[in-house]
C-alpha positions in Angstrom: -4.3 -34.2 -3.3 -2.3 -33.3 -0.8 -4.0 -29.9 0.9 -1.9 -29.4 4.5 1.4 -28.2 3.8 4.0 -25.2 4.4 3.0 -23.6 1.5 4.9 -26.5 -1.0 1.6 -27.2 -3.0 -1.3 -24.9 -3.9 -5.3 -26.0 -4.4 -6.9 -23.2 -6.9 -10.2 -22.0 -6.7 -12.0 -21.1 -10.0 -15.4 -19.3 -10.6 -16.4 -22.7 -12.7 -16.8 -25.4 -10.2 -16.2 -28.4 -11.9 -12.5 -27.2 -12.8 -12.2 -27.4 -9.2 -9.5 -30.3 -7.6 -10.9 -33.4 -7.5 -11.6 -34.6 -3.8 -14.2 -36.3 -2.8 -15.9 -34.6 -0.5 -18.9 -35.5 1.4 -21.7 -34.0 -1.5 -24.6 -33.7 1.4 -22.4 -31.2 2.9 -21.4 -29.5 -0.5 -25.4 -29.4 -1.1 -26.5 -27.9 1.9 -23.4 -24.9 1.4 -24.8 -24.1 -1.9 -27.3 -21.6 -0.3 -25.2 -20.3 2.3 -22.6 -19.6 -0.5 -25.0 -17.6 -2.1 -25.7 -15.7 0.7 -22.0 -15.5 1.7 -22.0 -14.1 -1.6 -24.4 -11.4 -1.0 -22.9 -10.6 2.5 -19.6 -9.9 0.9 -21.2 -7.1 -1.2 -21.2 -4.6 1.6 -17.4 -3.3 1.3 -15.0 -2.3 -1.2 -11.9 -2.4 1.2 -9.4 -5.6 1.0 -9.3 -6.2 5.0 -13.3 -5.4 6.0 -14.0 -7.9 3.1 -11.3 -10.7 4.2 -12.6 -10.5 7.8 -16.2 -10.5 7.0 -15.4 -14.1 4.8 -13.5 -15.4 7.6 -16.2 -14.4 10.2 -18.9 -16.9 8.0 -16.3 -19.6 7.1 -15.6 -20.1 10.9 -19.6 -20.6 11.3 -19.2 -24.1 8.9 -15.4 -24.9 10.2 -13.0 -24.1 12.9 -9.8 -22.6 12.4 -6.5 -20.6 14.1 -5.9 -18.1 11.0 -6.5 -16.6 8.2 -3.7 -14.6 6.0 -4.1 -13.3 2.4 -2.0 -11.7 0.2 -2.0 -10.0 -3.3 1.3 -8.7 -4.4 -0.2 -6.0 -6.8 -1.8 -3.8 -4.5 0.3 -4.6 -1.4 -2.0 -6.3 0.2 -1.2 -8.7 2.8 -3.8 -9.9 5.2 -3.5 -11.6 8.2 -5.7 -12.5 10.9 -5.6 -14.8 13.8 -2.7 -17.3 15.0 -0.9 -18.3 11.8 0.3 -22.3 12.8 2.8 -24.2 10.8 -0.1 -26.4 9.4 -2.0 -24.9 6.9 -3.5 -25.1 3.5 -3.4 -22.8 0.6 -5.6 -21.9 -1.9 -4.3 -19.9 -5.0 -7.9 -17.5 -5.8 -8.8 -17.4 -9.8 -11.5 -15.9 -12.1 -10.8 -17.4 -15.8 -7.3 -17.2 -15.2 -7.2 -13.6 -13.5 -5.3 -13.9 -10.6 -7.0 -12.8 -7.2 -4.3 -13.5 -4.3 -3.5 -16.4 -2.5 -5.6 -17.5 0.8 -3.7 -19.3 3.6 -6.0 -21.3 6.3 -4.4 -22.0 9.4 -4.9 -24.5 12.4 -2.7 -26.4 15.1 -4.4 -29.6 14.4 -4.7 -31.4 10.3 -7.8 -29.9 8.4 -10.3 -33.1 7.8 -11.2 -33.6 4.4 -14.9 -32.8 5.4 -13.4 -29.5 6.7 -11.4 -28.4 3.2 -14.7 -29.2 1.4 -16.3 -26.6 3.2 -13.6 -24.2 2.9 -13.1 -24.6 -1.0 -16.9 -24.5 -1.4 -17.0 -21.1 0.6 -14.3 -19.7 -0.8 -15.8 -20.2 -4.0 -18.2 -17.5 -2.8 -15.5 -15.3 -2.2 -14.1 -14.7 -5.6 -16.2 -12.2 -7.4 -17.0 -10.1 -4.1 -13.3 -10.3 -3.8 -12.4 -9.7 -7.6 -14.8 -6.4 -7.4 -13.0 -5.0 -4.2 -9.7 -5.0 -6.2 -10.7 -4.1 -9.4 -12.0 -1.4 -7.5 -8.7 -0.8 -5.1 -6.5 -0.7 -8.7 -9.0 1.8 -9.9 -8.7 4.5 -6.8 -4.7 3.5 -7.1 -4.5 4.7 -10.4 -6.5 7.4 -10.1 -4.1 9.0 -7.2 -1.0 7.3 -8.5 1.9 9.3 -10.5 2.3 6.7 -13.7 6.4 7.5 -13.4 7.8 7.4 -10.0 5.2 5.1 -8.8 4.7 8.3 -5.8 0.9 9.0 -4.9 0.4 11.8 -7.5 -1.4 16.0 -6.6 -5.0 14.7 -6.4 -4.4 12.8 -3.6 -1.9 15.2 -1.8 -4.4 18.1 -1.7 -7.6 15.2 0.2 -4.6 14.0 2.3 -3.5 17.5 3.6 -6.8 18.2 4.1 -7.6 15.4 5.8 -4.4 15.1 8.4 -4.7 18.7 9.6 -8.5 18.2 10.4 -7.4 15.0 12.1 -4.6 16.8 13.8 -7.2 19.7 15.1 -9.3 18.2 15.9 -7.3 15.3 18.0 -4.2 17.6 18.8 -1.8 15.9 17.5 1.6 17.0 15.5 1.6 17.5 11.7 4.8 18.0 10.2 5.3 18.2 6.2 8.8 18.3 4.3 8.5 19.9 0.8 11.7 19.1 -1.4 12.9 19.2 -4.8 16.1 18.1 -6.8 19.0 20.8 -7.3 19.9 22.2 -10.9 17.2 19.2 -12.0 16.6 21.0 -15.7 20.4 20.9 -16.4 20.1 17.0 -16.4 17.8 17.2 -18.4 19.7 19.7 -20.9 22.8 17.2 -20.5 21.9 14.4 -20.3 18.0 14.2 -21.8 14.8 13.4 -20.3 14.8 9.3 -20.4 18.2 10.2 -18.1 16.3 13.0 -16.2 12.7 10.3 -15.7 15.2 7.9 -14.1 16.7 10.2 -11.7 13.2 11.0 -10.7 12.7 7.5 -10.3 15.1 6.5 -8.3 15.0 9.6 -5.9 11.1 8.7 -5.7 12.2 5.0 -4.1 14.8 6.6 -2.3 12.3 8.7 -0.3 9.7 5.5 -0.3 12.2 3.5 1.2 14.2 6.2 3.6 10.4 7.0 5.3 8.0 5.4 7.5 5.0 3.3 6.8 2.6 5.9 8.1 4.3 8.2 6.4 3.1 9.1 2.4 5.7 10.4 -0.7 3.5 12.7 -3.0 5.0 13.8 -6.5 3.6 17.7 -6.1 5.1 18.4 -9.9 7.9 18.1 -11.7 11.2 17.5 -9.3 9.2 18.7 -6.5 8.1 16.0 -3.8 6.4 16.4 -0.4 6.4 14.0 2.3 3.7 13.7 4.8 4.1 13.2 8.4 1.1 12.5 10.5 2.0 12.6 14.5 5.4 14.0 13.7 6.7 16.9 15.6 9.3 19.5 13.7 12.6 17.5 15.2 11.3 14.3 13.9 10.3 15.7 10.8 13.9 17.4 10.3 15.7 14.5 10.9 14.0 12.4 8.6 14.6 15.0 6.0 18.0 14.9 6.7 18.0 11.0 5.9 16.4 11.5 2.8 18.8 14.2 2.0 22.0 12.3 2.2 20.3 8.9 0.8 19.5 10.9 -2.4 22.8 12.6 -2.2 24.5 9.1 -2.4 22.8 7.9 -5.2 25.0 7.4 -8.0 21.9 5.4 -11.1 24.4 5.8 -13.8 28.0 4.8 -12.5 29.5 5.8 -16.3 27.8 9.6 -16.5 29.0 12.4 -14.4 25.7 13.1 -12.7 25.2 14.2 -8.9 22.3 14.4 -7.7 21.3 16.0 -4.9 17.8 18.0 -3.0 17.0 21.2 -1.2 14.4 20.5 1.7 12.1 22.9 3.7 10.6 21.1 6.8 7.5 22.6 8.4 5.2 21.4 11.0 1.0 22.6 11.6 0.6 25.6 14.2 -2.8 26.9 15.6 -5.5 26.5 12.9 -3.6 26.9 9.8 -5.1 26.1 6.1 -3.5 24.0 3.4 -2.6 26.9 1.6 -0.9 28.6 4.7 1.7 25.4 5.7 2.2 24.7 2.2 3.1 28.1 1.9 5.4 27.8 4.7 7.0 24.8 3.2 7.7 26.0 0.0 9.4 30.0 1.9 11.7 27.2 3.7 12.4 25.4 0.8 13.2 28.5 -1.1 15.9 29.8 1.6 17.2 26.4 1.7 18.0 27.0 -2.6 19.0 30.2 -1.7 21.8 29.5 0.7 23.5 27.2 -1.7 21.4 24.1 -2.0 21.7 20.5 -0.7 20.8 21.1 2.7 17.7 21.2 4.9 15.7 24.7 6.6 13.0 24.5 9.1 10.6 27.1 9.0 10.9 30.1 11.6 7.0 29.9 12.2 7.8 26.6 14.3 
């Protein structure tokens, strides 16, 4: 079987071992990893978090073999992995429990893998697959639990621990907080016109819009209905105003449904933390600026006077 490669052909690694490729492998060496697999195993327990857990594995595997890199990736939760020098020879191991698929492991090295070497590693790794298959279950639990089921945004539950949490980080490290609060203009009367399967889209595709239009540190809640806030940890008000800006053009250019009449476009009011204010005190803020900014005739962007 051929195991180095650029990613052309894939080894799997099952929970039942003899379903495993056929290599022969040196079986002394497969004999004396079945305890340390357990205890890999058992090691592995300790975290719940993707990285912590792909680090720890790669820590014990480079006890048995030597390596450059290490990358994993598993498209569902956007987790992608990767530690180390990634070299162009490698070889990849697709990760599955009964046919559940658990991500895709990469080894890397400058020099060929010996066939001694990918014994080791497919053994180990074999020790990595329900440690591994507990931290995601657990990682798609806490996503759907703070996850809006229609735009795909992170949903009010997990907007109220992040506010929380960023202005006691920015307090307590002075650093800038900056929030933009916005919602979609005259959004009931596409609803009215046009009905709600039209209206979920729109909400949609302004929801991807903002995703896409803001940075990774950055995070897109859905607060309710048409009403989004974005989250800007070590952003001052300039920054923050400018990215609203972005987002309010992008949405204003979005045209979904190229054979309906339908503009769409969003009022935004852009606030940033002063002194030691509350949750309820900037979002306040947020949603006065957002108010002025319907008021004045909609489609445009208000910073709040406070700043």
């Amino acid at each position: 079987m051929e195991s180095q490669t650029q990613y052309d052909s894939v080894n799997r690694i099952k929970d039942i071992m003899p379903h495993m490729p056929k290599i022969e492998h040196d079986i002394g060496v497969i004999d004396e990893l079945e305890p340390k697999r357990l205890e890999l195993a058992s090691i592995l327990q300790k975290t719940l978090e993707p990285k912590e857990l792909i680090t720890l594995f790669a820590q014990e595997l480079g006890k048995y073999m030597p390596f450059d890199g290490m990358s994993y990736v598993f498209p569902p939760l956007n987790v992608s992995i990767e530690l180390g020098q990634l070299s162009h020879n490698s070889c990849s191991y697709e990760l599955l429990i009964t046919d559940e698929k658990l991500g895709m492991v990469h080894l890397h090295r400058k020099i060929q893998f010996q066939e001694r070497e990918l014994g080791i590693a497919e053994n180990m790794l074999a020790g990595l697959l329900y440690p591994l298959r507990n931290t995601l279950l657990y990682q798609l639990a806490l996503q759907s639990a703070t996850t809006d089921p229609l735009t795909g945004a992170k949903n009010r539950t997990a907007m109220d621990a992040s506010i929380k949490r960023e202005i006691g980080l920015a307090n307590r490290h002075n650093t800038p907080l900056s929030f933009i609060l916005f919602d979609l203009d005259h959004f009931k009367s596409i609803n009215d016109q046009f009905g709600h399967l039209i209206g979920d889209q729109v909400l949609r595709e302004v929801a991807k819009v903002g995703e896409d239009t803001i940075r990774d540190s950055d995070i897109l809640f859905r607060y309710g209905g048409e009403e989004f806030l974005v989250l800007l940890s070590g952003t001052r008000i300039s920054g923050a105003t400018l990215l609203a800006e972005r987002i309010r053009s992008n949405i204003e250019r979005l045209h979904p449904f190229p054979d309906l009449d339908l503009r769409i476009t969003a009022s935004m009011g852009v606030v940033s933390l002063t002194g030691d204010e509350t949750a309820d005190s900037i979002f306040k803020r947020a949603d006065n600026a957002l108010y002025r900014a319907k008021h004045n005739g909609r489609n445009q962007v208000v910073i709040d006077d406070a700043e």
